[in-house]
N, C-alpha and C positions, 0 to 999 in steps of 0.2 A: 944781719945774719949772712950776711951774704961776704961779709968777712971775715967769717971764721969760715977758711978751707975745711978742716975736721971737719966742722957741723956739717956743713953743704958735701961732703963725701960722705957722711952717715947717714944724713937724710935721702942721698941718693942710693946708696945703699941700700936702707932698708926699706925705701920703693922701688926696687930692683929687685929686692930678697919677697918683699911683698906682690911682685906682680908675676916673680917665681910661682911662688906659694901660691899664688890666685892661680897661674895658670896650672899648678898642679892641678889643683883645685878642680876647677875647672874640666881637665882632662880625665881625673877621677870621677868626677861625675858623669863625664857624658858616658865614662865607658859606664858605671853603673846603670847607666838609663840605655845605653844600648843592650848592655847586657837584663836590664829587667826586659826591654821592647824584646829581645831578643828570647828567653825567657817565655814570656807573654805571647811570641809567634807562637813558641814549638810547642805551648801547653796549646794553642788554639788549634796547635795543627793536632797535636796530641787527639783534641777531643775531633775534629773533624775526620779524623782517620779513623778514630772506634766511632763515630756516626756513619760512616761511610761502611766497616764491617756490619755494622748492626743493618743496615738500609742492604746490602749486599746478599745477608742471611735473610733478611725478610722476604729479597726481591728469590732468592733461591727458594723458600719454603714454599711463598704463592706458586711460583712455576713448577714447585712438584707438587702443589696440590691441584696447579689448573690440568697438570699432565695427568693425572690420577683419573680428574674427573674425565679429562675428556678422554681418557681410557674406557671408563668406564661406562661412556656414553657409546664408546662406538661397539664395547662389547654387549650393552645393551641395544643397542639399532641393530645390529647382526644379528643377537639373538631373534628380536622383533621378526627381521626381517627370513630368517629360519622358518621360525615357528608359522612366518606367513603363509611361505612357499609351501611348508608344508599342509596347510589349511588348504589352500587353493589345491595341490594334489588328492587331498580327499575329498575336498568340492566336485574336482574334475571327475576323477573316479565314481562319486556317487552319482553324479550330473552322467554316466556313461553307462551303467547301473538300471538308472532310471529310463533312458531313452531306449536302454536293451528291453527292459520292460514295458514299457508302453508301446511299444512296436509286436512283441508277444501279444501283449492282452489285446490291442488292435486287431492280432490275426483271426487273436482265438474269435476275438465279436464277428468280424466278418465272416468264421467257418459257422458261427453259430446263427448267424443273421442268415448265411446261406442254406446252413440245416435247415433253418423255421423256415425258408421260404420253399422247401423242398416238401416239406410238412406237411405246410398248409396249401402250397398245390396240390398234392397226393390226397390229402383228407379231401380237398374241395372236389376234386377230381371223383374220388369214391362218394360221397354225399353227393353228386349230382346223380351220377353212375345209380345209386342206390333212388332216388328219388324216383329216378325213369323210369327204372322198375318197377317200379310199387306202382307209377302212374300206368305203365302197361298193365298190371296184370288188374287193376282195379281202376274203372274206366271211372273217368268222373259222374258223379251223378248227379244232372240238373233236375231242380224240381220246381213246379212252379204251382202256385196253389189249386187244388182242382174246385170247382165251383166256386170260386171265391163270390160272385154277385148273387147266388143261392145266401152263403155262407154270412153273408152283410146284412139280408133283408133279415133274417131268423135272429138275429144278436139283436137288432131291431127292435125284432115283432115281441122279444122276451122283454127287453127295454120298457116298452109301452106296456106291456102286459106283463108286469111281474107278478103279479097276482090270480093271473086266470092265462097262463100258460098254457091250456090246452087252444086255445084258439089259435096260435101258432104251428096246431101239428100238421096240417095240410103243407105246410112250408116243408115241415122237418121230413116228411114224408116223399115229399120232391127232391129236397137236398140229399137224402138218401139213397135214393134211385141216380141220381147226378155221381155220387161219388161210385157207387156200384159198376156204373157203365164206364167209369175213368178206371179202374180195378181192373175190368176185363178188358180193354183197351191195350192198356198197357203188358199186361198178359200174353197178350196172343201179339204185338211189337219182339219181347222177349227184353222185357226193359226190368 
């Protein structure tokens, strides 16, 4: 083979024309596999970009919904805090109210504790006042039993003798005379 020139020029040839073709070949493919790689970035980048809107949208809606809330929180703690102040203002006021009043009703006790003690010295005053009187014009009057040792034997003598009573009248007849002379006694005293 090696002595036919033709051959060895055609053979060389169409491994020359073949490793063309291969390297077309070759060159065609990589650009197609660059171009699918290629391809294959922009769809990846494709979807990463609408993930990245969608995560962007999502991350905007929580922060207008965190900002709502905590709107909503500080309009509610204001209010809270309104309505407090306002509470403690009626507390104050009523708590001022109260102390106007208790200091009143304090006074009036003490005009009225002063009344009754003014009262009740005056009535004490006039009840004594009045008692002396009545003690002045009506002197006391001690009495003390007249013949009482008469008056013991005779309760006695009836005692023993309940039944024959007259035997006692010597008694009752002494006792009698005892209370007579205590009668004029006292008579001619001016008692």
């Amino acid at each position: 083979m090696t002595n036919c020139p033709l051959l060895s020029f055609l053979t060389t040839r169409k491994k020359k024309d073949r490793e063309k073709v291969s390297d077309e070949e070759l060159k065609r493919r990589v650009a197609e596999e660059l171009a699918l790689e290629q391809a294959k970035k922009e769809s990846e980048d494709q979807k990463r970009l609408k993930q990245a809107k969608e995560l962007d949208r999502e991350r905007a809606a929580a922060n207008e919904q965190l900002t709502r809330a905590i709107l909503r929180e500080r309009i509610s703690s204001e209010e809270e805090r309104a309505k407090a102040k306002h509470l403690a203002r009626q507390l104050e006021e009523k708590d001022r109210v109260l102390k106007k009043q208790d200091a009143f009703y304090k006074e009036q006790l003490a005009r009225l504790e002063e009344r009754s003690s003014e009262f009740y010295k005056v009535t004490t005053e006039q009840y004594q006042k009045a008692a002396d009187e009545v003690e002045a014009k009506f002197k006391r009057y001690e009495s003390h039993p007249v013949c009482a040792d008469l008056q013991a034997k005779i309760l006695q003598c009836y005692r023993e003798n309940t039944h024959q009573t007259l035997k006692c009248s010597s008694l009752a007849t002494q006792y009698m005379h005892c209370v007579n002379h205590a009668k004029q006694s006292m008579l001619e005293k001016g008692g």
